[in-house]
Structure formats: structure tokens, C-alpha cells
NURO-439823 format. One line per 8 residues: for each residue x, y, z of C-alpha. Coordinates in Angstrom, 1 decimal, always signed. Last residue first. Layout:
<recs>
X/Y/Z; ...;
</recs>
This chain:
<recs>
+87.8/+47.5/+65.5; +84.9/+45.7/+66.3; +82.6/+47.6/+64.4; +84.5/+46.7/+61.4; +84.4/+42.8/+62.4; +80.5/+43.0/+62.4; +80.3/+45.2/+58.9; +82.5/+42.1/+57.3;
+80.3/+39.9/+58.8; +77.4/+41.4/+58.2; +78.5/+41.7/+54.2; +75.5/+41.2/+52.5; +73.5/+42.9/+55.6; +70.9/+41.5/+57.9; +72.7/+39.8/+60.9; +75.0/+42.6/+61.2;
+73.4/+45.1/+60.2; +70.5/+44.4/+62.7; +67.8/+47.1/+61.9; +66.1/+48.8/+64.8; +62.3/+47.9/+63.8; +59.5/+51.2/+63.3; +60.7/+50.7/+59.7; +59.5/+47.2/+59.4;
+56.1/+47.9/+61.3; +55.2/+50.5/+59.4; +55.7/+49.0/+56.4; +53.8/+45.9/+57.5; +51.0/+48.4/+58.6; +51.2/+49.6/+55.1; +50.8/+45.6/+53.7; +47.6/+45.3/+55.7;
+45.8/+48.6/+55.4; +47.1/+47.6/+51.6; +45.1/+44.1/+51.8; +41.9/+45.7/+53.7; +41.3/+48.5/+50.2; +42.1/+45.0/+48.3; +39.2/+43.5/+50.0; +36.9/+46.3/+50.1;
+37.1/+46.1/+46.2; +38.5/+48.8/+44.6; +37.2/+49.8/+41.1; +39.5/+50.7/+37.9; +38.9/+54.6/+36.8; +41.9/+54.4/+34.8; +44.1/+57.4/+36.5; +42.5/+57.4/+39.8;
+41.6/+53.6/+40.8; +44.6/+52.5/+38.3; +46.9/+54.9/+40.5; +45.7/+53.3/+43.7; +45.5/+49.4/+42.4; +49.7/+50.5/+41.6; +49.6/+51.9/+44.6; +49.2/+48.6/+46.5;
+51.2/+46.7/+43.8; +54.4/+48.8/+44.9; +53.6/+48.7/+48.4; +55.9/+45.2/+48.5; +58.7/+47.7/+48.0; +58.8/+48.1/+51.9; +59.3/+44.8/+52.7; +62.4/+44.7/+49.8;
+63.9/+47.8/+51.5; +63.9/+45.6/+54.6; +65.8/+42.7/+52.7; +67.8/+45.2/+50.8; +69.6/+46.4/+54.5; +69.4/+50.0/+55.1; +71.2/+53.1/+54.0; +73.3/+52.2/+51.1;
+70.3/+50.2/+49.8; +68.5/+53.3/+49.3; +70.6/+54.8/+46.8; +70.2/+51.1/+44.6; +66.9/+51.8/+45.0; +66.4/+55.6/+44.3; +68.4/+55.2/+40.8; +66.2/+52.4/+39.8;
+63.3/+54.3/+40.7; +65.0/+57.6/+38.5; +65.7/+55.2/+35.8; +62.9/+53.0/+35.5; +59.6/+54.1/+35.4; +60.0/+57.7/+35.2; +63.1/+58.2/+33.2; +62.0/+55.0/+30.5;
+58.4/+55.1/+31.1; +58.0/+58.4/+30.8; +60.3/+59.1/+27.8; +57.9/+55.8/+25.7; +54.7/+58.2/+26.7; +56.3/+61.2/+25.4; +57.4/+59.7/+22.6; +53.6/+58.1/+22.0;
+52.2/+61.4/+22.2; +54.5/+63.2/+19.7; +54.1/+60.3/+16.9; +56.6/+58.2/+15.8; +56.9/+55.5/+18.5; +54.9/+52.9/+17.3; +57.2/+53.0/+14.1; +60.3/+52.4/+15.9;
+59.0/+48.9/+15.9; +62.5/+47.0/+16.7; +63.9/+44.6/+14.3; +67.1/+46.4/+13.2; +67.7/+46.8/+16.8; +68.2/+43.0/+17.5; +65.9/+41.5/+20.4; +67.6/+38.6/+22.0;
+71.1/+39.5/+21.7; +69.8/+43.6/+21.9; +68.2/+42.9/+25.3; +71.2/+41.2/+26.7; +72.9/+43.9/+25.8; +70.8/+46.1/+27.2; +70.8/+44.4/+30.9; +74.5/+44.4/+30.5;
+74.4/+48.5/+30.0; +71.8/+48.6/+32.5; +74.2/+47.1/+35.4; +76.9/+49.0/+34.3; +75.9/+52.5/+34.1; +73.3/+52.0/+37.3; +75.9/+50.5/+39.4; +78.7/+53.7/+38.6;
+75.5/+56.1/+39.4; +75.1/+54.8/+42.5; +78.8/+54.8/+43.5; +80.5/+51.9/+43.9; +82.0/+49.0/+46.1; +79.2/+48.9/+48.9; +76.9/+49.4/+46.8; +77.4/+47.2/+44.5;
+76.6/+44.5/+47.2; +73.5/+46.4/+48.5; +72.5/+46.7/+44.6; +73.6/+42.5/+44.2; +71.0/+41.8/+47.0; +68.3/+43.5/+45.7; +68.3/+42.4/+42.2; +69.3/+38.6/+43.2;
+65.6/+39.0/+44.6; +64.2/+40.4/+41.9; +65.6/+37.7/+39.5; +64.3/+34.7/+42.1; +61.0/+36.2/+42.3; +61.0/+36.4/+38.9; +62.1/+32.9/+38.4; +59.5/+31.7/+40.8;
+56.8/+33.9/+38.6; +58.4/+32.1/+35.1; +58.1/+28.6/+36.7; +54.4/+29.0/+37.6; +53.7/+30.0/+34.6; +55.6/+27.3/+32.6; +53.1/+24.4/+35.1; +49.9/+26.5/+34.1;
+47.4/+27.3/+36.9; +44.2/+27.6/+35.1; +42.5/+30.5/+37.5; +44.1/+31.7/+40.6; +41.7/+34.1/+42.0; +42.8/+34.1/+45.3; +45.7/+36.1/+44.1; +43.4/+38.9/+44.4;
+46.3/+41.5/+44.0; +45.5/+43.5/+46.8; +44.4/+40.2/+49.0; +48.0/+38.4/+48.3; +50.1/+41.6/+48.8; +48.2/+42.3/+52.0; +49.2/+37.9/+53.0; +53.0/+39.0/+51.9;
+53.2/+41.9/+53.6; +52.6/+40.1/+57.0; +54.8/+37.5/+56.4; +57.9/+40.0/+55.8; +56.6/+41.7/+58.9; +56.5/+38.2/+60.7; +60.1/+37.8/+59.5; +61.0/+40.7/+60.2;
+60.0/+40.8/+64.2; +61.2/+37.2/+64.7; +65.0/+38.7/+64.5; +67.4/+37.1/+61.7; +69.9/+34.8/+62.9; +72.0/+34.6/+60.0; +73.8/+31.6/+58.5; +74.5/+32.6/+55.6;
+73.0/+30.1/+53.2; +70.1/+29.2/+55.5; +69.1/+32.2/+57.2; +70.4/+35.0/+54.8; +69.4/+33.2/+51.7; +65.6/+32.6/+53.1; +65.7/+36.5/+54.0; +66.4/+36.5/+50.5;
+64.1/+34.7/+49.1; +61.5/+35.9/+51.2; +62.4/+39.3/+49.6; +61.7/+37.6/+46.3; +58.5/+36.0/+47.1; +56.9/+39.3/+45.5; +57.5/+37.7/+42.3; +55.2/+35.1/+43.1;
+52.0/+37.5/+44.3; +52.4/+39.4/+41.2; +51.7/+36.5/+38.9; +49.3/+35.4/+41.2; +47.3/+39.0/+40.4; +48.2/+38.6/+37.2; +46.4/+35.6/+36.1; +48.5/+33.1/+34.7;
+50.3/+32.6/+31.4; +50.8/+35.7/+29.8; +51.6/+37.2/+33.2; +54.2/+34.5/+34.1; +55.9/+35.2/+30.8; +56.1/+38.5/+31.4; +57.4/+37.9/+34.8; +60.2/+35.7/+33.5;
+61.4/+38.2/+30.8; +61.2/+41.5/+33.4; +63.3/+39.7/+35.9; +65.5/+38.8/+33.6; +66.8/+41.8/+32.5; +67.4/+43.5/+36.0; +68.9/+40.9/+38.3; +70.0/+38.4/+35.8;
+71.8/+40.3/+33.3; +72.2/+43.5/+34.9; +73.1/+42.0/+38.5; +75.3/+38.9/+37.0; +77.1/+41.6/+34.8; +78.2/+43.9/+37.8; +79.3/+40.8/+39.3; +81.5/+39.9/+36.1;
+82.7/+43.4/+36.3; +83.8/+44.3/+39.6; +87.1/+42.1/+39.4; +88.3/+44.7/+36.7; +87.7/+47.2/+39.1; +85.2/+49.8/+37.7; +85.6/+53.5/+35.6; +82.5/+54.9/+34.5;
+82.3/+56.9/+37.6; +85.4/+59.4/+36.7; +83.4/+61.0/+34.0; +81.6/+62.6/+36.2; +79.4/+65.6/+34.8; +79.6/+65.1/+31.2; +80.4/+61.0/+30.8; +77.7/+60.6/+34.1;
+74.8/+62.3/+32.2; +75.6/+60.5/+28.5; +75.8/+57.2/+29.8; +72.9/+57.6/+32.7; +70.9/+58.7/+29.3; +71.7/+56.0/+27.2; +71.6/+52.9/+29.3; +68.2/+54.6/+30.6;
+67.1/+54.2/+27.1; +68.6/+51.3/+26.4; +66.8/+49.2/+29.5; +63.6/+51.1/+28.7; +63.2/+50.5/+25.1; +64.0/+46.3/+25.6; +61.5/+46.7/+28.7; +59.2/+48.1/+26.5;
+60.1/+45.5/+23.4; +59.4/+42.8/+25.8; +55.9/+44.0/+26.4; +54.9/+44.4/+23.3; +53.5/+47.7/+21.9; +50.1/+47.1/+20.8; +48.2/+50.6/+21.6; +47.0/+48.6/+25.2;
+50.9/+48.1/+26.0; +51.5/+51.7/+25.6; +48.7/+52.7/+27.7; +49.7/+50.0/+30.5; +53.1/+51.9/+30.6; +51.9/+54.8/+31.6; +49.8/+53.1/+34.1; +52.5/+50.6/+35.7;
+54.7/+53.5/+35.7; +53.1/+54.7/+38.5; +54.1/+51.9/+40.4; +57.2/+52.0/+39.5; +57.5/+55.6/+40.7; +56.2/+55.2/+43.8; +57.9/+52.4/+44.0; +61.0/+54.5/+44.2;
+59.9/+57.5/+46.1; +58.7/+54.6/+48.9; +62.2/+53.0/+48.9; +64.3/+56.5/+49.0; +62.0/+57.2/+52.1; +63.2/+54.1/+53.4; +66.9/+55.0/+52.9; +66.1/+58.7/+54.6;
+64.4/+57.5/+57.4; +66.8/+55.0/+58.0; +70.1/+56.1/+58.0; +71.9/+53.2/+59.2; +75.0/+54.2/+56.8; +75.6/+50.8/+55.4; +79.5/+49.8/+54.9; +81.5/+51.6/+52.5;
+83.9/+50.4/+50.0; +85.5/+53.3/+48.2;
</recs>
């Protein structure tokens, strides 16, 4: 049933921060995988399917009901899986295997710009000073954590691949707060990871993948995290969350996810902190802060803030 945005807050913000959380410690399960010479498309091949698989097989027991859509739900149910969840993984590989990480980063965190960009220019919002300097302020943290500073070889494809990241993540967030308005969580997540696998499986065929690197007890285990850990259940949290506040706030707040990502390498993989990345998530938390301390305007800041402003009026 088509729902507007609750305006509960606290609880949509605190759905954001549970889900980078997660992401972000994914980022260290998922580095020991990629050290053992698992590539990084075939993880993100493995965790598409397997969270295909899993939100299949819950949803078919418990609630069958939610695998039904509109018809007319489908082809923008495809656009997010295809180019809001599978592409975003292949362009920001491609970034990172051709720039330095940290810039690689900072790029695809230009997504929520994106869309504050979209709602300005496209959509003719009037979106309050207040966000866009947090969204600024995040940005310049995200920069120092990262040490996008140093940007070594800047390669022309590199560049390209981040930008299309940032574009990817940024269709991500705004076609969750569209889906859901017209579906159920778990009716988003079926769909939008069964076109992202697909797309996977064109490019990748199953008979090629490496189920060898899998076989042993310790690698399974590793391969499980990533897939519930790293991308179902924050996946799941996100596209919750965005029922409750606009995506371009929950996008503000998401820029902590390379913030604890340096936190969980510092205390799983013993990786230093320099003072200036300790001074870049002081930066991007007060950001946070400052985003959720704001009184959103639907409105202005929504998908649909037309639609919610003409509901209001009635």
C-alpha cells in the first residue's frame, strides 16, 4: 500500500547507523577473503545470490504474499537491482583497481550530492541551507578519513568508474525511498537482488565460479558473513530506513561508513590512525549530528514531495 514517510526519525536514523555499521564491518570480513585470492567481482557475484537465496526462501515460508508486485513495479524494481545495487559494486571496483582507494571512496560518496543535486535542479526543490552545508561537511571528514589527498596517478577510466559509482549509489537511495513507498521491505529486497543476480550470472556464468575457494569450514563461514552480514541485513536496514526519513539524509548519515570502516581495521587488522583521519570522523560525526538534530522538510526532500505536500493538504 503506498505510504508516504513516517517522520520517525530516531528510529530511521538509527536503522542508517545499524546499517553501515554492518557494511562497514564487512569491509574486514570481506578484506580476508579478498587477501586468500577471491576476486572481487565474484564476492559481490556470491553475495547478490546468496541474499537472493535466502530473502527467497524466508519470505516464500513466512509471507508468501510479498513476492507478488504490480506489473508496472517491475521495470523500476529492475532499474534499482540492476543499476542501483549491481553496478555500483562493478564501477567501484574498477575505480579501486585503478586509483588509490581513498579517492576511490571519496567519489562514490558524491552520490548523496547527486541527489540533493537531482532534487534542486531536476525537481525543483528548495532544499534548506542547513543540509546542504551538512552534506558539505561530511564530504571534507570523508575526504581526510580516507586520505583522498593522496591521489596518486589519476587515471582518466578511474575516474569514470568512481563517478559511476557515485552515480549507482545514488540511484540506490533514491529508488529504496521510491520502492518504499509502493512495497514492503522485504518485497524491495526479493526483487531488487534477484535483478542484481541476474545481472551477475550474464556477466559471471555459474559454471565458471570458484566454488573451490569456498570448500573449507573457515572460508564458508567467512563467504555466510559477508553475504547476511555485509549485505542482506544492511540492505534490509536501508531500505527500512528510508520509510522514515528522506534517502538524502540517510545518505549523510551513511557517509560514517568509511569512518568505521578505519575503526574496525584499527581493531580487527591492527591498521594505524593518523591524527588526521581521527579529525576527519570528529568531522563527518558532527555532520551526523548535525543532520539528525535538522527537522526534515518532506516536502522539499522526499521522491514524492509533491505527492506527500498535496496529502497534507487534504
Amino acid at each position: 500500500m503506498p505510504t508516504h514517510l513516517t517522520g520517525r526519525k530516531a528510529l530511521g536514523y538509527s536503522l542508517v547507523v545499524a546499517a553501515v555499521t554492518m557494511w562497514s564491518l564487512n569491509a574486514s570480513i570481506a578484506r580476508t577473503l579478498l587477501d586468500e585470492g577471491v576476486s572481487a567481482a565474484r564476492l559481490s557475484e556470491l553475495r547478490s545470490l546468496g541474499s537472493w537465496v535466502i530473502i527467497v526462501v524466508l519470505v516464500a515460508a513466512l509471507r508468501p504474499r510479498l513476492l507478488r508486485v504490480e506489473r508496472s513495479e517491475i521495470p523500476h524494481l529492475a532499474f534499482l537491482g540492476i543499476a542501483g545495487l549491481a553496478f555500483v559494486y562493478a564501477t567501484y571496483f574498477v575505480a579501486i583497481e585503478r586509483l588509490q582507494i581513498g579517492v576511490a571512496l571519496t567519489l562514490e560518496y558524491l552520490g548523496p550530492l547527486l541527489v540533493l543535486l537531482w532534487l534542486w535542479l531536476a525537481r525543483g526543490r528548495r532544499l534548506s541551507p542547513a543540509l546542504w552545508g551538512a552534506m558539505g561537511i561530511s564530504l571534507v571528514g570523508t575526504f581526510l578519513v580516507v586520505r583522498a589527498y593522496d591521489l596518486g596517478t589519476l587515471d582518466a577510466l578511474g575516474v569514470a568508474a568512481g563517478l559511476g559509482a557515485a552515480f549507482s549509489y545514488a540511484i540506490y537511495l533514491v529508488g529504496t525511498e521510491r520502492a518504499g513507498r509502493r512495497n514492503a521491505p522485504a518485497t524491495t529486497l526479493v526483487w531488487a537482488f534477484g535483478f542484481a543476480t541476474l545481472f551477475w550470472l550474464a556477466v559471471q556464468p555459474p559454471w565458471s565460479f570458484p566454488f573451490e575457494q569456498f570448500s573449507g569450514t573457515r572460508e564458508g563461514l567467512l563467504a555466510l558473513g559477508v553475504i547476511v552480514i555485509g549485505t542482506l541485513l544492511p540492505y534490509g536496514l536501508m531500505v527500512a530506513a528510508v520509510r522514515h526519513v528522506p534517502a538524502a539524509r540517510a545518505g549523510i548519515v551513511a557517509t560514517l561508513e568509511p569512518v568505521l570502516s578505519a575503526l574496525f581495521a584499527y581493531l580487527i587488522h591492527d591498521e594505524g590512525l593518523a591524527a588526521i583521519q581521527i579529525a576527519g570522523g570528529a568531522i563527518v560525526l558532527a555532520a551526523v549530528v548535525w543532520v539528525q538534530s535538522q527537522r526534515p522538510d518532506l516536502a522539499a526532500e522526499t521522491v514524492s514531495g509533491g505527492e506527500i505536500a498535496r496529502e497534507d493538504r487534504l
